[in-house]
C-alpha positions as CSV (number, residue, x, y, z in Angstrom):
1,X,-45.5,29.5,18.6
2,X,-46.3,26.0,17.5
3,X,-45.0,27.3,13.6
4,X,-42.0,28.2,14.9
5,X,-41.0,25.0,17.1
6,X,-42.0,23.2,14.1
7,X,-39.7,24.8,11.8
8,X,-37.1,24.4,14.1
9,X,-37.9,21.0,14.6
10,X,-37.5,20.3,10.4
11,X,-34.6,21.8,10.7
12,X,-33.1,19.8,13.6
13,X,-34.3,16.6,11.8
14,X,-32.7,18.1,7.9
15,X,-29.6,17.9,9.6
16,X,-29.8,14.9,11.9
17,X,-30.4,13.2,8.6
18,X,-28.2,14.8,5.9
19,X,-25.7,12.0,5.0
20,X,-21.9,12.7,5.2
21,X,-19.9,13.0,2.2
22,X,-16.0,12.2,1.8
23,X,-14.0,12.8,-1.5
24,X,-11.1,10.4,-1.7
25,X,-8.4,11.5,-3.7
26,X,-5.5,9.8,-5.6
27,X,-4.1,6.7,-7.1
28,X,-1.4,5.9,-9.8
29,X,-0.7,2.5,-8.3
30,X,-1.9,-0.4,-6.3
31,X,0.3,1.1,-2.6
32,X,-2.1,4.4,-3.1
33,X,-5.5,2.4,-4.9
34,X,-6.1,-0.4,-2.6
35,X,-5.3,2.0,1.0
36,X,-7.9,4.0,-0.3
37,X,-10.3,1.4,-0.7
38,X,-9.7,0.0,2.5
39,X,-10.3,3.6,4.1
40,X,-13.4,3.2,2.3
41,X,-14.7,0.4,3.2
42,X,-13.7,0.8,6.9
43,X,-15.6,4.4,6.8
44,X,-18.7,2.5,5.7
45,X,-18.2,0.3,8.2
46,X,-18.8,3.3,10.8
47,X,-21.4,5.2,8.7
48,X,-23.2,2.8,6.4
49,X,-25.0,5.6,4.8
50,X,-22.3,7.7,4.0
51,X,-21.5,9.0,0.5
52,X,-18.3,8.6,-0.9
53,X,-16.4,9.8,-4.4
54,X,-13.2,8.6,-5.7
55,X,-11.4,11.3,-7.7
56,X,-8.3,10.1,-10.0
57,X,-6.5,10.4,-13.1
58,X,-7.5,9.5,-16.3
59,X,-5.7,6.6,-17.7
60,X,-4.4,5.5,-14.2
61,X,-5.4,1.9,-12.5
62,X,-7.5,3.5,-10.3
63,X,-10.3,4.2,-12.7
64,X,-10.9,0.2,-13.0
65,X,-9.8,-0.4,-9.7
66,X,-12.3,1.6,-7.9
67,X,-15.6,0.8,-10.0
68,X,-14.5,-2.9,-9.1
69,X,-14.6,-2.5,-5.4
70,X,-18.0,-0.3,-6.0
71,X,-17.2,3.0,-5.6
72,X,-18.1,6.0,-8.5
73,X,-15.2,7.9,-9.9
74,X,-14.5,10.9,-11.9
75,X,-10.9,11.1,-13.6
76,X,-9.2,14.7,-14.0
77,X,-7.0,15.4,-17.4
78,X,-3.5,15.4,-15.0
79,X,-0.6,13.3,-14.7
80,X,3.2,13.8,-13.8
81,X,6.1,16.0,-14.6
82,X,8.6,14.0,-16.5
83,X,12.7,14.8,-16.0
84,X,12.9,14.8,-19.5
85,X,11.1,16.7,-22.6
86,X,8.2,15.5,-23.5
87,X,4.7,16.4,-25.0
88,X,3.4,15.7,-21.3
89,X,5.8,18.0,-19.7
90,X,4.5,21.2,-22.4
91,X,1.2,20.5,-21.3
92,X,1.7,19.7,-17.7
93,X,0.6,23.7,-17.0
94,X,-2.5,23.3,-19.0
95,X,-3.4,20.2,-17.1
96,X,-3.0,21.7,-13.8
97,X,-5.7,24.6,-14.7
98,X,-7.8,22.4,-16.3
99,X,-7.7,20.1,-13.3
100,X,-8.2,22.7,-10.7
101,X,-11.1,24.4,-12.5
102,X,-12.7,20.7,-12.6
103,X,-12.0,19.8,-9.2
104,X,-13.9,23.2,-7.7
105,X,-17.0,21.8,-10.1
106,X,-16.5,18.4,-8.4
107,X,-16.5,20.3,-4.4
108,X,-19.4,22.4,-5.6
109,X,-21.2,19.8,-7.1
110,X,-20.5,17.1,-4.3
111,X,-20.4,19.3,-1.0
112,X,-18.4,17.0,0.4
113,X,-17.5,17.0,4.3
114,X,-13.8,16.1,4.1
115,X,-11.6,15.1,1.1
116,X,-8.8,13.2,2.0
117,X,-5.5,12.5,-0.3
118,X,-3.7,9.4,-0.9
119,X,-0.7,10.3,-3.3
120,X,-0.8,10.4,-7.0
121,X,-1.4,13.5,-9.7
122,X,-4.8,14.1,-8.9
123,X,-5.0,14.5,-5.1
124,X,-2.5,17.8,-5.4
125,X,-5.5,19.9,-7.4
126,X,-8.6,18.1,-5.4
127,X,-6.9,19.0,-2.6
128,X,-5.7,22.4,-3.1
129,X,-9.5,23.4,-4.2
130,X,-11.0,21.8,-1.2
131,X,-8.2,23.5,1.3
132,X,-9.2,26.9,-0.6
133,X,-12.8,26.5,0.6
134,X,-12.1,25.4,3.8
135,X,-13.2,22.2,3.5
136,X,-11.3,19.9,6.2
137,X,-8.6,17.9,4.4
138,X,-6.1,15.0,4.8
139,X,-3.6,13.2,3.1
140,X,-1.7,9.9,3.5
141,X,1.9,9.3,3.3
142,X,2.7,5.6,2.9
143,X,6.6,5.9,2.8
144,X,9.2,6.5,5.5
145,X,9.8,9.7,2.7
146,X,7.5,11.9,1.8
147,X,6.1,12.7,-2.3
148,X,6.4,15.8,-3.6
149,X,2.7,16.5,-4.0
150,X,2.0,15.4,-0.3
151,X,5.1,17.7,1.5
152,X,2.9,20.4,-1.0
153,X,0.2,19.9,0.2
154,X,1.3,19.5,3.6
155,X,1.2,23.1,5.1
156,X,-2.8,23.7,4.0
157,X,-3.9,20.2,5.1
158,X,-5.4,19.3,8.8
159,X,-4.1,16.1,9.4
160,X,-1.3,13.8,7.9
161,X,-1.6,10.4,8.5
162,X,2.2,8.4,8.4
163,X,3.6,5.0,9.1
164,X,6.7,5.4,10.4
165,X,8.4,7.5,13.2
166,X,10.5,10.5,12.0
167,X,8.3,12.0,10.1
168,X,8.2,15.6,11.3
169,X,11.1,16.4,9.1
170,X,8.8,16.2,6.2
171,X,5.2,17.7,7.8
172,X,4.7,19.8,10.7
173,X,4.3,18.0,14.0
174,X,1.4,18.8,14.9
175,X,-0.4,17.6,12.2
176,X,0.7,14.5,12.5
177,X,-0.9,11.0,13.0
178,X,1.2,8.0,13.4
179,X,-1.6,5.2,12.4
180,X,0.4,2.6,10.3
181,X,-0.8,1.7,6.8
182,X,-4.2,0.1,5.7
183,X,-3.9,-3.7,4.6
184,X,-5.8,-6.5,3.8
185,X,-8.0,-7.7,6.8
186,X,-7.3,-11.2,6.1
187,X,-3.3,-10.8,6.3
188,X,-3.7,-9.9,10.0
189,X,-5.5,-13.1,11.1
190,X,-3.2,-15.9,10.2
191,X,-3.3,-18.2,12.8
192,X,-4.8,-21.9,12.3
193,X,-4.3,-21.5,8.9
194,X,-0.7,-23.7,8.4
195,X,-2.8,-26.8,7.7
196,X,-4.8,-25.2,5.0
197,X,-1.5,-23.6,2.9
198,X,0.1,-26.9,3.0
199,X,-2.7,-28.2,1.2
200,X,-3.4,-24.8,-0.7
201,X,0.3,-25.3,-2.1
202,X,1.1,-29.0,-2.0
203,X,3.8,-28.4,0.8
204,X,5.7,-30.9,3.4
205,X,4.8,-29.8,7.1
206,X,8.9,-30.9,7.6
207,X,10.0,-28.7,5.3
208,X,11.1,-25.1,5.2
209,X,9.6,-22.4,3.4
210,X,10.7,-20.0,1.4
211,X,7.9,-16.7,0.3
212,X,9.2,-14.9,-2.8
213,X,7.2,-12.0,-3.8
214,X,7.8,-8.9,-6.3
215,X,4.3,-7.4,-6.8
216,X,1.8,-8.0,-9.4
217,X,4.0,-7.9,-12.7
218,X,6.6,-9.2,-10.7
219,X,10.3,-7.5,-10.2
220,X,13.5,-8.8,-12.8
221,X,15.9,-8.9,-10.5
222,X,14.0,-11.2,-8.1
223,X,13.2,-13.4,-10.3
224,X,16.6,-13.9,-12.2
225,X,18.1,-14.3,-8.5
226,X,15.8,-17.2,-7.9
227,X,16.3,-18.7,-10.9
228,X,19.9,-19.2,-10.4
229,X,19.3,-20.5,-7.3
230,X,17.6,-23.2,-7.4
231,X,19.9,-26.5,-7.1
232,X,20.8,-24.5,-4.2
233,X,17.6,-24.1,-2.7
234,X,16.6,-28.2,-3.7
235,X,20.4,-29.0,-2.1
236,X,19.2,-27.5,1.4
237,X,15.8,-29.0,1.5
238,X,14.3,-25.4,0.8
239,X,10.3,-25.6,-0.5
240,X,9.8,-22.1,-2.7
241,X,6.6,-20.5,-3.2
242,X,8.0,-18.1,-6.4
243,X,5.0,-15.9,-7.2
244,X,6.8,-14.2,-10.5
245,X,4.2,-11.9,-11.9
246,X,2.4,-12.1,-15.0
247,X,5.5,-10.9,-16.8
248,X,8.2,-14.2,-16.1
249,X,5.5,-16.2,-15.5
250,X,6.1,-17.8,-19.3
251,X,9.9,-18.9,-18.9
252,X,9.6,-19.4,-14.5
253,X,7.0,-22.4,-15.5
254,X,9.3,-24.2,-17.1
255,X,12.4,-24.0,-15.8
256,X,10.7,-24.9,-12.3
257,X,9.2,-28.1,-13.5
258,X,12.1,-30.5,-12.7
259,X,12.0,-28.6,-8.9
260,X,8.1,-29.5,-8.5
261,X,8.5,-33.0,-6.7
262,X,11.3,-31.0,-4.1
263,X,8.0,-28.3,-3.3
264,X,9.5,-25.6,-5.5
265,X,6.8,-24.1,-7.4
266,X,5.9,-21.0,-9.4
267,X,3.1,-18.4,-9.4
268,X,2.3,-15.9,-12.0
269,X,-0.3,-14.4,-8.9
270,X,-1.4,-15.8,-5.7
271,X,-4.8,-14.5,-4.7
272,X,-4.4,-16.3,-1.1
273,X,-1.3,-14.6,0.2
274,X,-2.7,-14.9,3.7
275,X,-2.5,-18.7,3.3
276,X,1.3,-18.0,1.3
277,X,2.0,-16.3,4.7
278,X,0.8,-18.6,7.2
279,X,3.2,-21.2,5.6
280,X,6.3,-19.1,5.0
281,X,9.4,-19.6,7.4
282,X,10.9,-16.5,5.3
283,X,10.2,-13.9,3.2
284,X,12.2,-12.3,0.4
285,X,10.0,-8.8,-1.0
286,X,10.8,-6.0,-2.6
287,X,10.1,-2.5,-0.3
288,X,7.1,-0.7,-1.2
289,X,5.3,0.9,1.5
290,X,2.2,-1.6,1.5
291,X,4.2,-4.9,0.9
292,X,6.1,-3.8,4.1
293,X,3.6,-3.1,6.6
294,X,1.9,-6.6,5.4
295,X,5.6,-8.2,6.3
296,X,5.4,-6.4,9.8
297,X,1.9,-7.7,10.2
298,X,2.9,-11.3,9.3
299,X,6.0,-11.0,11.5
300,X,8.5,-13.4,9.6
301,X,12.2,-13.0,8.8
302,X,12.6,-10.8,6.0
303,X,15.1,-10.2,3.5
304,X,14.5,-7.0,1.6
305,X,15.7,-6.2,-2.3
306,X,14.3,-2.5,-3.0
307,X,13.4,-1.3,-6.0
308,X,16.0,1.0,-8.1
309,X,13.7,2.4,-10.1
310,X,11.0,4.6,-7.6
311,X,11.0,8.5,-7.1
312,X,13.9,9.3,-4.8
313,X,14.7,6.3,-3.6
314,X,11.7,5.7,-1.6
315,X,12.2,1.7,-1.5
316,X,15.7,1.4,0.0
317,X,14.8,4.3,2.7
318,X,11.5,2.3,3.7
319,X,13.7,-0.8,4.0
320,X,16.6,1.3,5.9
321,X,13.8,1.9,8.6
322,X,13.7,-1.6,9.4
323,X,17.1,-2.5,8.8
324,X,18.5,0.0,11.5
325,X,16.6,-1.5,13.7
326,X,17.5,-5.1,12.9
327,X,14.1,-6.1,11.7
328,X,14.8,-7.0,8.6
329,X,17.7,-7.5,5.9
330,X,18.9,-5.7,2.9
331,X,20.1,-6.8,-0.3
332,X,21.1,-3.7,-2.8
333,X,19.1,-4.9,-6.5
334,X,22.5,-4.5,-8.1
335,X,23.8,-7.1,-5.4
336,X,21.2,-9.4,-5.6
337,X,22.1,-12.3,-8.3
338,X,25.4,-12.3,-7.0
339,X,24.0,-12.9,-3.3
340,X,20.2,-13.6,-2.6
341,X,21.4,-17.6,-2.3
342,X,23.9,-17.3,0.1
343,X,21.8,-15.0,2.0
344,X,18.8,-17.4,2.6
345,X,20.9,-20.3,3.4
346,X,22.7,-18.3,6.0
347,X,19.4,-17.0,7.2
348,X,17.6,-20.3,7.0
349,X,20.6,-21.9,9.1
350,X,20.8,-19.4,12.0
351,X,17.4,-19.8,14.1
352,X,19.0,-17.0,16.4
353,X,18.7,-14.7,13.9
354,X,15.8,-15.6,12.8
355,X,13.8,-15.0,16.2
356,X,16.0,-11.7,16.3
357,X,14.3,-10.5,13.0
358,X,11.1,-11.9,13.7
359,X,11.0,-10.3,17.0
360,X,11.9,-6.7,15.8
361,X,9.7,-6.7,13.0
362,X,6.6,-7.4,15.0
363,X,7.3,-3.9,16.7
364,X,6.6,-2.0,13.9
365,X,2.9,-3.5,13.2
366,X,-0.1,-1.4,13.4
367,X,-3.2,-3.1,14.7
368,X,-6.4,-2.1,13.1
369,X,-4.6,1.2,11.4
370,X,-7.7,1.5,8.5
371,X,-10.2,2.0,11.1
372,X,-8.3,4.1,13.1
373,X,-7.6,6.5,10.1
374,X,-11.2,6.5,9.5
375,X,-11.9,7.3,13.0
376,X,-9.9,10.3,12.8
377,X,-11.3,11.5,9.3
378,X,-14.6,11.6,10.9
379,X,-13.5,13.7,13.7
380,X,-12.7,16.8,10.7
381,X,-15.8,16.8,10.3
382,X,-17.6,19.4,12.4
């Protein structure tokens, strides 16, 4: 009798303390890398002792980015289907096996819980494998429309975590969780922080601001629009915060130096974009999925120039979102040299429309949306 409620007793305690184990899938770029990381880190936050794996592709960002942040990763032999012939495309099959075999070794090796997808070649096989052995799975969709490999994937997952409304014409219903996308933590807390960009950036406090962002290697277009704009920007007592990417960085630093005294500057990177925030009046961005829900966040008047060249569009229909609801403004990339200057003078003169945008882009915020997307991965788990 004692034996027995001892044994049972082991038992009880085995599984009180067996950790929990998530696979995180996917990558390709920084809007699927650094939401994963943050539903990392905000799952640690709720079980510190949990295990986590980050499976990507070989080659891809990911593979530096995650080790950097301090999570393992194992890369799978996958990557994309080209529209064109190519050496990749002929062995695009192969890969697929070869990456499905791998990821069952990975599921039996790792017994994870849960394994949830961000986007990106190698969530379609780790999730497939893990939805085959009824392992509880998720994915992320970041964009107002969905990727091929998550509306795949959509009809074997258990959950599908969006950002915008509308949705169900892409995933079924009732698998649905509207929870906003995961961004920086320090992006969200702004306030008393005016004092310290002025300083950060060598601003006037009577001045108006202008943010000009276009992603880490920055965006052509953008930065060719600024350029030409310039005397107009000094004319109307406009201060520019120009981060150009590494890219334009070489020809922007020079022909901003005569603009330096008037508090137009260039930035090849700025690793402080709370405190470039916190000092913007307006914002001019291109539309990926990330950059946006940081602008609704921030909740400053926005003027939108998506990228041409993403997989169906998914830029201009992220921005559409906002601008049919008057939360933001559009500017086509093929429009913008001709425009972008006229545009931000008219927007910087018109206060009413500035509190309009402002206004209507704070309703699309999510508060706290990493945490609750970790909340609800937990709840797979049985």
């Amino acid at each position: 009798m004692i034996s027995r409620y001892s044994k049972k007793l082991k038992q009880q305690m085995t599984m009180e303390q067996k950790k929990i184990k998530i696979i995180i899938s996917g990558g390709g770029t920084g809007g699927h890398i650094f939401p994963a990381i943050a539903i990392a880190n905000a799952l640690k936050n709720k079980v510190p002792d949990i295990d986590i794996l980050f499976v990507g592709a070989k080659g891809r960002m990911e593979m530096e980015k995650v080790p950097a942040n301090g999570y393992p990763i194992i890369g799978l032999w996958i990557s994309g289907f080209q529209r064109r012939l190519t050496i990749d495309n002929l062995l695009f099959p192969l890969k697929v096996i070869v990456s499905l075999y791998k990821s069952g070794k990975i599921i039996k090796k790792f017994k994870p819980d849960a394994v949830v997808g961000f986007g990106g070649y190698a969530s379609g096989p780790m999730l497939r494998s893990a939805a085959k052995k009824s392992i509880p799975t998720a994915i992320w969709e970041g964009n107002s429309f969905a990727g091929i490999t998550n509306k795949l994937l959509a009809k074997s997952t258990d959950k599908i975590f969006v950002a915008f409304e509308g949705m169900e014409r892409f995933f079924p219903k009732e698998k649905i969780v509207i929870s906003g996308n995961p961004i920086r933590q320090e992006i969200t807390q702004l306030d008393g922080k005016r004092a310290e960009a002025l300083r950060t950036f060598g601003l006037s406090d009577d001045k108006k601001t202008l943010l000009v962002i276009g992603g880490s290697l920055g965006a052509l277009t953008i930065n060719e629009s600024v350029q030409k704009n310039l005397e107009l920007f000094k004319k109307n007592n406009l201060q520019v915060i120009w981060q150009t990417g590494k890219n334009y960085y070489g020809i922007a630093k020079d022909i901003v130096k005569p603009f330096n005294d008037n508090g137009i500057n260039a930035y090849d990177f700025i690793s402080r974009m709370d405190l470039a925030y916190a000092v913007a009046d307006m914002v001019i961005s291109r539309a990926g999925a990330i950059a946006i829900s940081e602008l609704c966040s921030v909740g400053k008047p926005i003027i939108l120039i998506p990228s041409p060249n993403v997989a169906e569009d998914h830029q201009t229909k992220n921005a559409m979102t906002l601008v049919n609801k008057k939360a933001a403004i559009l500017v086509k990339d093929a429009d913008a040299r001709q425009e972008i200057g006229s545009i931000v003078i008219d927007l910087l003169n018109n206060v009413m429309e500035q509190q309009l945008l402002k206004e209507n882009i704070k309703k699309f915020a999510f508060k706290d949306s990493a945490d609750n997307i970790a909340g609800e991965i937990l709840k797979l788990i049985k």
